[in-house]
ZAPAMAR-278803 format. One record per residue (C-alpha): x, y, z. Coordinates in nm, 4 decimals, padded with zeros to 6 digits. Example, Ala and Ser with C-alpha at 12.3 -4.5 7.8 and 13.67 -1.06 7.14 Angstrom:
! ZAPAMAR-278803
+----------+----------+----------+
|        X |        Y |        Z |
+----------+----------+----------+
|  01.2300 | -00.4500 |  00.7800 |
|  01.3670 | -00.1060 |  00.7140 |
+----------+----------+----------+
This chain:
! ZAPAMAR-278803
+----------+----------+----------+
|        X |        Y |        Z |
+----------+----------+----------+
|  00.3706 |  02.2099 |  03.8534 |
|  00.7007 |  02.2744 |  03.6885 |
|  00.7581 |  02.4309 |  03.3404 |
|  00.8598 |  02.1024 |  03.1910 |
|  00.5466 |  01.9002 |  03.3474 |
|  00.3556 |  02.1760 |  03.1902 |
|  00.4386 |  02.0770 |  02.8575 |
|  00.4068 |  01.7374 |  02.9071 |
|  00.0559 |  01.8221 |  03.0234 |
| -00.0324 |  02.0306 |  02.7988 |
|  00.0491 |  01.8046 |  02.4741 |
| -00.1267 |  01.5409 |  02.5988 |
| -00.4552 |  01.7362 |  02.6515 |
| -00.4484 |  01.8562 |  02.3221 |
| -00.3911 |  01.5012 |  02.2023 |
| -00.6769 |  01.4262 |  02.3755 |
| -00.8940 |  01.6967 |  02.2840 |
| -00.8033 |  01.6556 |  01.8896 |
| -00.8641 |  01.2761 |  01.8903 |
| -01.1922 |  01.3738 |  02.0593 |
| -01.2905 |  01.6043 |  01.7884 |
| -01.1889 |  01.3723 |  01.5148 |
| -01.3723 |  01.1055 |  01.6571 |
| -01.7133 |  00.9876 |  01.4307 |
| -01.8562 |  00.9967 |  01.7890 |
| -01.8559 |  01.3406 |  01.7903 |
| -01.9311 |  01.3921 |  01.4487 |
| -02.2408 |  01.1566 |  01.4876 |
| -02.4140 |  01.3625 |  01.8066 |
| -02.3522 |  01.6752 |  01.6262 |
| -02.4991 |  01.5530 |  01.2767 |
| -02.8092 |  01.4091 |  01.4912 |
| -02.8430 |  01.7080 |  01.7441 |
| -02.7143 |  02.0093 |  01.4802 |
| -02.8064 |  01.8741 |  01.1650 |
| -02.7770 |  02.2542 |  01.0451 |
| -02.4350 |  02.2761 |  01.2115 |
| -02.2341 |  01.9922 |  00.9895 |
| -02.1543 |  02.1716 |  00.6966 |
| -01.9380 |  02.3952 |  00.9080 |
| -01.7695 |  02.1130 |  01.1134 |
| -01.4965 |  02.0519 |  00.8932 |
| -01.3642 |  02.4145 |  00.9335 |
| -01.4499 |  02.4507 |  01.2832 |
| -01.2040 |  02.1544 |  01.3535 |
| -00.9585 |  02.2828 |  01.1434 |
| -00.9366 |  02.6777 |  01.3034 |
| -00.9912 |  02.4926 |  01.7124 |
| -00.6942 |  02.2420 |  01.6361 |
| -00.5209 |  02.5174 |  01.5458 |
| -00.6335 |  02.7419 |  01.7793 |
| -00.5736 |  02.4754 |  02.0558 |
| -00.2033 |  02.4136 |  01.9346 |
| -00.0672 |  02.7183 |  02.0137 |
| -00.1069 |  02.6773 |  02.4379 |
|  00.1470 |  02.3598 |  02.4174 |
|  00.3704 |  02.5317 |  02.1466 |
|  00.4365 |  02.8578 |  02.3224 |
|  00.5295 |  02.6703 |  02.6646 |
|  00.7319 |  02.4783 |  02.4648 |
|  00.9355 |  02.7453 |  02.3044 |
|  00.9469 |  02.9532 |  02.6123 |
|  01.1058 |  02.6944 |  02.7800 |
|  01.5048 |  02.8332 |  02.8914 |
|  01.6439 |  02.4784 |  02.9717 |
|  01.9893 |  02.3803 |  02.8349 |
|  02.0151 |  02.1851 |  02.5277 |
|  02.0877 |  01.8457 |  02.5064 |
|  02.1319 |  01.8244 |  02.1344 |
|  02.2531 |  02.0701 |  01.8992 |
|  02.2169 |  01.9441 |  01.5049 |
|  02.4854 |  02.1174 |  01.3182 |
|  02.3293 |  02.3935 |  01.0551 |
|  02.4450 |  02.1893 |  00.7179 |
|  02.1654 |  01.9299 |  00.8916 |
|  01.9243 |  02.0966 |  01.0126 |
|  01.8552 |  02.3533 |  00.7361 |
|  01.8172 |  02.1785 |  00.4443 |
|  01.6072 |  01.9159 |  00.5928 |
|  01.3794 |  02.2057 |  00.7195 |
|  01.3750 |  02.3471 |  00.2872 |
|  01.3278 |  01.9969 |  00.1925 |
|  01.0465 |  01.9396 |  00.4424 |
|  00.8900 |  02.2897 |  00.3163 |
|  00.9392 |  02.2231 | -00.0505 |
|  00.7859 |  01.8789 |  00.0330 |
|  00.4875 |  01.9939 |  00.1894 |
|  00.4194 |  02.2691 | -00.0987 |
|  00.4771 |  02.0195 | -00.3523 |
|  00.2843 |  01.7597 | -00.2460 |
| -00.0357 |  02.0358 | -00.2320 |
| -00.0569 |  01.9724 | -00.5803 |
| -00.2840 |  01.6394 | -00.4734 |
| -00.4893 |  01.7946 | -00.2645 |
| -00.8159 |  01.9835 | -00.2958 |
| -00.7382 |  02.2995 | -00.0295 |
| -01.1074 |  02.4210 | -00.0045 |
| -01.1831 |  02.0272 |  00.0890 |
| -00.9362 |  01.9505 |  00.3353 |
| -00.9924 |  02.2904 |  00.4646 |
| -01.4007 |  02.2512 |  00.5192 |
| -01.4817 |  02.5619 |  00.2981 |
| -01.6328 |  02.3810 |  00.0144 |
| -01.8615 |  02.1983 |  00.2810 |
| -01.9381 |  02.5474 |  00.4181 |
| -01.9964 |  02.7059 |  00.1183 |
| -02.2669 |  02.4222 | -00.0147 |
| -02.4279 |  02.3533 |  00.2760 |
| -02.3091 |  01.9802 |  00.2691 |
| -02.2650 |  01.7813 |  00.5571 |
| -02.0269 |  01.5102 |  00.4138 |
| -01.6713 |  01.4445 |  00.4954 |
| -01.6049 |  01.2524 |  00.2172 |
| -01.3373 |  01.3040 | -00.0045 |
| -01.2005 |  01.0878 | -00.2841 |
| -00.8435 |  00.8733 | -00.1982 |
| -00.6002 |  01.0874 | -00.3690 |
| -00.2517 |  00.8741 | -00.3703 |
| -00.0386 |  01.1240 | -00.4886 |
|  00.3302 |  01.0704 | -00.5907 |
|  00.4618 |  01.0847 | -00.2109 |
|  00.1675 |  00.8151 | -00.0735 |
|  00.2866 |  00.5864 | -00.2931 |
|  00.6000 |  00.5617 | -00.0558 |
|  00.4170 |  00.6103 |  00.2694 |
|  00.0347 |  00.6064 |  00.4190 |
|  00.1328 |  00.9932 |  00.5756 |
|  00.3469 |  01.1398 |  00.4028 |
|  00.2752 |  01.4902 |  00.5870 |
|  00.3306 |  01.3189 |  00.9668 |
|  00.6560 |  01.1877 |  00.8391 |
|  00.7958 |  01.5358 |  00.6965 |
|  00.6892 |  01.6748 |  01.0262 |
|  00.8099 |  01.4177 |  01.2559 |
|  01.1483 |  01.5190 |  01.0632 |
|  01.1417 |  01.8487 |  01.1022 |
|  01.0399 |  01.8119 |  01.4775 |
|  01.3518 |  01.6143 |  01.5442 |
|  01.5549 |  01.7463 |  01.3312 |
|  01.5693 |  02.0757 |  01.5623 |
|  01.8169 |  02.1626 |  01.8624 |
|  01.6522 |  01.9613 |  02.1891 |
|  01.6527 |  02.1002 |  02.4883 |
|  01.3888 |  01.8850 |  02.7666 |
|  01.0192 |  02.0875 |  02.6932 |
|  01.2009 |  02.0287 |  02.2343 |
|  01.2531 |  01.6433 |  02.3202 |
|  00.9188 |  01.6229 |  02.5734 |
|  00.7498 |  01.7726 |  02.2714 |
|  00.9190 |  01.5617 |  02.0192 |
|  00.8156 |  01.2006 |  02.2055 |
|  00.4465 |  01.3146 |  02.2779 |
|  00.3875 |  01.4674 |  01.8971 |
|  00.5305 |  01.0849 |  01.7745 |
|  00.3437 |  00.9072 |  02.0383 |
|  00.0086 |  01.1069 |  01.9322 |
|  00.0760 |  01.0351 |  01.5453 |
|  00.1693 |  00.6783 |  01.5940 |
| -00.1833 |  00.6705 |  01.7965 |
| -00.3828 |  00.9050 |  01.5646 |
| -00.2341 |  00.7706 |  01.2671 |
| -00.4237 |  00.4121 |  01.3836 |
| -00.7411 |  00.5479 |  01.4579 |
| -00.7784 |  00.7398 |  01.1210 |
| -00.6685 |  00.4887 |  00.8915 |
| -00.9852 |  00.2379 |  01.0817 |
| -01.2194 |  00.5354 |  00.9496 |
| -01.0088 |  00.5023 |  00.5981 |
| -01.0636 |  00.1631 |  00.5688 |
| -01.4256 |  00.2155 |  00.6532 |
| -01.4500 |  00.4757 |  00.3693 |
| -01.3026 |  00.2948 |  00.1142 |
| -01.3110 | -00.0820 |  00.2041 |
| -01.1163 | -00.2697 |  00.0145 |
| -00.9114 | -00.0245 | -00.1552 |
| -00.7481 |  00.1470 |  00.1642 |
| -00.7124 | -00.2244 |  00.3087 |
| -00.4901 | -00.3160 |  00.0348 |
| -00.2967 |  00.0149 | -00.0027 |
| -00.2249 | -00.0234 |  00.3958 |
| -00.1019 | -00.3732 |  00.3455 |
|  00.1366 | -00.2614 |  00.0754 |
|  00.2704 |  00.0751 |  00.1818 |
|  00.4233 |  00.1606 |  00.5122 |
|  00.3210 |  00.4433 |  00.7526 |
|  00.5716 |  00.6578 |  00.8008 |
|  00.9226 |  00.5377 |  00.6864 |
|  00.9547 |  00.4283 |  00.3110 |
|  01.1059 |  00.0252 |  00.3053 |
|  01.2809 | -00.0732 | -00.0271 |
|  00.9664 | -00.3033 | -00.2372 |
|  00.6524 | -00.1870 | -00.0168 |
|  00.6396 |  00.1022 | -00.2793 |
|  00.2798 |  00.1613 | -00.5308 |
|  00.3978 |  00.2452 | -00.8714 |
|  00.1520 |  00.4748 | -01.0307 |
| -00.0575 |  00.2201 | -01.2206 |
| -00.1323 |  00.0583 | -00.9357 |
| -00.2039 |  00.3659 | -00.7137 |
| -00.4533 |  00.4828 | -00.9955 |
| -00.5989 |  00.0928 | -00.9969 |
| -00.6561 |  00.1773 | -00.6317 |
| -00.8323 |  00.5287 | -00.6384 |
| -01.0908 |  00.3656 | -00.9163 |
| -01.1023 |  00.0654 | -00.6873 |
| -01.2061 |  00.3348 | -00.3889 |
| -01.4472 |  00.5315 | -00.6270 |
| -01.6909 |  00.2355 | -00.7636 |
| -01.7541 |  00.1839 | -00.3604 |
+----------+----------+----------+
């Protein structure tokens, strides 16, 4: 198998194995088999995908093909600070030791549940944090294993992006149905914006369910 079929390969498995871990499926044998074990689940699935990313990424960057696109450095750089300054911002809406699983593993709680949180950069797109990456991916100097990577990592998040929002929409009925009719996914459109009364009419609408 060649280098570049290797990294092919190897993003898709981890697509595959990350959807599978995701997956309520999963979650459901666990919580019925390992009761004991859920608290913990959230944080296991957080340190395997990472754990599991770095295979794919390291064939990718060891990868000595030539490029096929270079962006010039008055691109590329600030769109890489924006995307960081972006990402730390946004933080600011998030509760770390939730997303994380450490507050799950610290009580002893099995629930995944968090509250929807719309924060200033959701009220412009569903995933804010798989557009700033998508960016940042493509935004980079592609050589074959950079553009290979670049069209599986969209493919996965146009994919993954579907199948979470169905357990979204689950979670909080009629308040994720309507914010997913009004706001795009991943690319902001001029009047499919939330202003912030209506994202907070939303999160209260998510909260009384």
């Amino acid at each position: 198998m060649t280098d570049l079929a290797l990294v092919i390969f190897a993003w898709a498995a981890y697509g595959a194995l990350h959807s599978w871990l995701a997956g309520t499926g999963l979650k459901q044998r666990v919580a019925a088999s390992w009761p004991q074990a859920m608290p913990a689940y959230r944080l296991g699935f957080n340190l395997l995908a990472l754990i599991l990313l770095l295979p794919p990424l390291w064939l990718t960057l060891r990868y000595q093909g030539e490029p096929l696109w270079t962006w010039p450095a008055w691109i590329a750089w600030p769109v890489a600070a924006a995307v960081a300054a972006g990402f730390l911002w946004s933080l600011r809406w998030y509760d770390g030791a939730e997303f994380l699983g450490l507050r799950q593993w610290r009580t002893g709680e099995g629930g995944d549940r968090e509250a929807l949180t719309l924060s200033p950069l959701h009220r412009h797109v569903r995933h804010p944090w798989y557009a700033m990456g998508l960016l940042l991916l493509w935004t980079r100097d592609l050589n074959a294993a950079w553009l290979a990577t670049a069209v599986a990592v969209t493919v996965y998040v146009l994919i993954g992006s579907r199948l979470e929002e169905r357990k979204l929409e689950a979670m909080y009925g009629e308040a994720y149905a309507r914010y997913r009719r009004r706001v795009p996914g991943l690319l902001p459109w001029p009047g499919r914006s939330l202003s912030a009364a209506e994202a907070a009419e939303l999160q209260a609408l998510a909260r009384r369910r």
